[in-house]
C-alpha positions in Angstrom: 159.9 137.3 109.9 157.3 136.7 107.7 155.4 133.1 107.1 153.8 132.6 104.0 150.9 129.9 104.3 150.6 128.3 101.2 147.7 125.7 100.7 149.3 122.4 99.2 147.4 119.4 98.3 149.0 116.8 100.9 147.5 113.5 99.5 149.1 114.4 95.9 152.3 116.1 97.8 152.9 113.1 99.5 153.0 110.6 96.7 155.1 112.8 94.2 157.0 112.6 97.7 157.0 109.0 97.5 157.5 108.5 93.5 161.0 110.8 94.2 162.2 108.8 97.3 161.4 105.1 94.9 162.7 106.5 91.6 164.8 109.3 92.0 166.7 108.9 94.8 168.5 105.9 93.5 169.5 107.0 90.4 171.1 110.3 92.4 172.8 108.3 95.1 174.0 106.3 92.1 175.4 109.4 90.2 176.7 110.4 94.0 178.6 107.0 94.0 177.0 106.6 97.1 174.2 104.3 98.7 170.8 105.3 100.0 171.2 104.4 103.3 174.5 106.3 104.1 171.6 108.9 104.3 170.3 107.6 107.3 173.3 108.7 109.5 172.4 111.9 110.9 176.4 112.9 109.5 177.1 112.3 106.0 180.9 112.0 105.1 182.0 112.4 101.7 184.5 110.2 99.6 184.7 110.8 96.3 185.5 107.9 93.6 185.9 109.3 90.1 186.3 107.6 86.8 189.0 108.4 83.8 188.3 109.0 80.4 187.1 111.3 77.7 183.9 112.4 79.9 185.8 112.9 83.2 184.6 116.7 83.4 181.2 115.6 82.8 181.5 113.0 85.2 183.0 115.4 87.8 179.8 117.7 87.4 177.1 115.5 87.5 178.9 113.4 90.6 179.0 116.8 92.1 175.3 117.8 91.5 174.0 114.2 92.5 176.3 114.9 95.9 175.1 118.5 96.3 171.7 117.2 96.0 172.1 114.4 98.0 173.6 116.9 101.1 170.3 118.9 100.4 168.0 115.7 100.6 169.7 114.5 103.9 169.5 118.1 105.7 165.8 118.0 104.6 165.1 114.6 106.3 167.1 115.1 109.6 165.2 118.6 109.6 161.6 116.8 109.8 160.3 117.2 113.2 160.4 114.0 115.4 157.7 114.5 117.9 155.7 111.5 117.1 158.2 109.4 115.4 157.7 111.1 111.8 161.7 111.4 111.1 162.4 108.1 112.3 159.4 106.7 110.1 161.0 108.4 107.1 164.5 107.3 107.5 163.5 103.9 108.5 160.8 103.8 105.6 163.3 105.2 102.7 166.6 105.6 103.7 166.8 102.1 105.1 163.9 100.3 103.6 162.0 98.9 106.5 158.9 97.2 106.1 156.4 98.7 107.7 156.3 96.0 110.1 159.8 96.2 111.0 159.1 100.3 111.8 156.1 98.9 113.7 158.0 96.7 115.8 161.0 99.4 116.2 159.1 102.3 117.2 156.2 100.3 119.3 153.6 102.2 117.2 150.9 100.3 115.0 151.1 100.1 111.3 147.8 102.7 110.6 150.2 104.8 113.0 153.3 104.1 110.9 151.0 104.8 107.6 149.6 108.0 108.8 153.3 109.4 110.2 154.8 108.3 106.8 152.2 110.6 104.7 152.9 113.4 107.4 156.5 113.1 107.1 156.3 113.1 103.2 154.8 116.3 103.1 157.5 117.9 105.9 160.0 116.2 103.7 158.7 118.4 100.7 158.2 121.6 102.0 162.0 121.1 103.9 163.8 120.0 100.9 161.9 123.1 98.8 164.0 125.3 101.3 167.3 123.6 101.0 167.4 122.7 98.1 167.3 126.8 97.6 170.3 127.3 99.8 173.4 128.6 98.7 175.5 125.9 100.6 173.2 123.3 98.3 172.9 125.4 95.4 170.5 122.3 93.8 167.5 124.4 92.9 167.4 122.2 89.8 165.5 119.7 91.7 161.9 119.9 90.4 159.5 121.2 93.5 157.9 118.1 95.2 155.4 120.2 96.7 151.6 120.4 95.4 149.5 123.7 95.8 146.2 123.0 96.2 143.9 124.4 93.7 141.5 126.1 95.8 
């Protein structure tokens, strides 16, 4: 197998990281008909609510590719490695919206802990969701590329 290093810029990898999770994510889990924090089940289950009218195909597609997407997003997250506590800082951080006070307290760590495993898991979350998002089974490759090169 071959692993191709590629240089990214971490700080600015891990606040177009951010701006997705605060933005983005909504508006897809909206689209999905589903909420945020379903995503921080380590299963996701699927039920489907669809409108009527004029638009219903359109609906249908776009509910399907905000699902698709969402399925790509949650692999992504559950993938990041949980050594130190990064996955549960990220699912605690964006998929249930702790304070990082409350991921503090949960985890026993300090908050400069929590803020350092929350950049670290941004980036993992980036380079994970560039692979799945690639994956037949997701097919979302739509999804704009959260991950910086470094220019250097």
């Amino acid at each position: 197998m071959i692993v191709v290093n590629i240089d990214i810029d971490e700080n600015k990898t891990a606040v177009k990281a951010r701006e997705f999770l605060e933005q983005d994510l909504p508006k897809l889990a909206s689209l999905a008909d589903r909420d945020v924090t379903s995503l921080s089940s380590p299963q996701l289950s699927f039920s489907c609510s669809h409108g009527s009218g004029s638009n219903q195909q359109d609906l249908l597609i776009n509910h399907w590719s905000a699902d698709t997407a969402l399925v790509a997003i949650h692999v992504a997250a559950h993938h990041i490695p949980n050594q130190n506590h990064e996955r549960e800082v990220f699912i605690y951080t964006y998929f249930k919206h702790y304070s990082e006070d409350q991921v503090s307290k949960r985890l026993s760590i300090s908050r400069s802990t929590v803020n350092r495993y929350k950049k670290a898991s941004l980036v993992e979350f980036a380079r994970r969701l560039d692979v799945q998002k690639k994956m037949p089974q997701h097919n979302c490759d739509w999804l704009e590329s959260l991950v910086v090169k470094s220019c250097g």
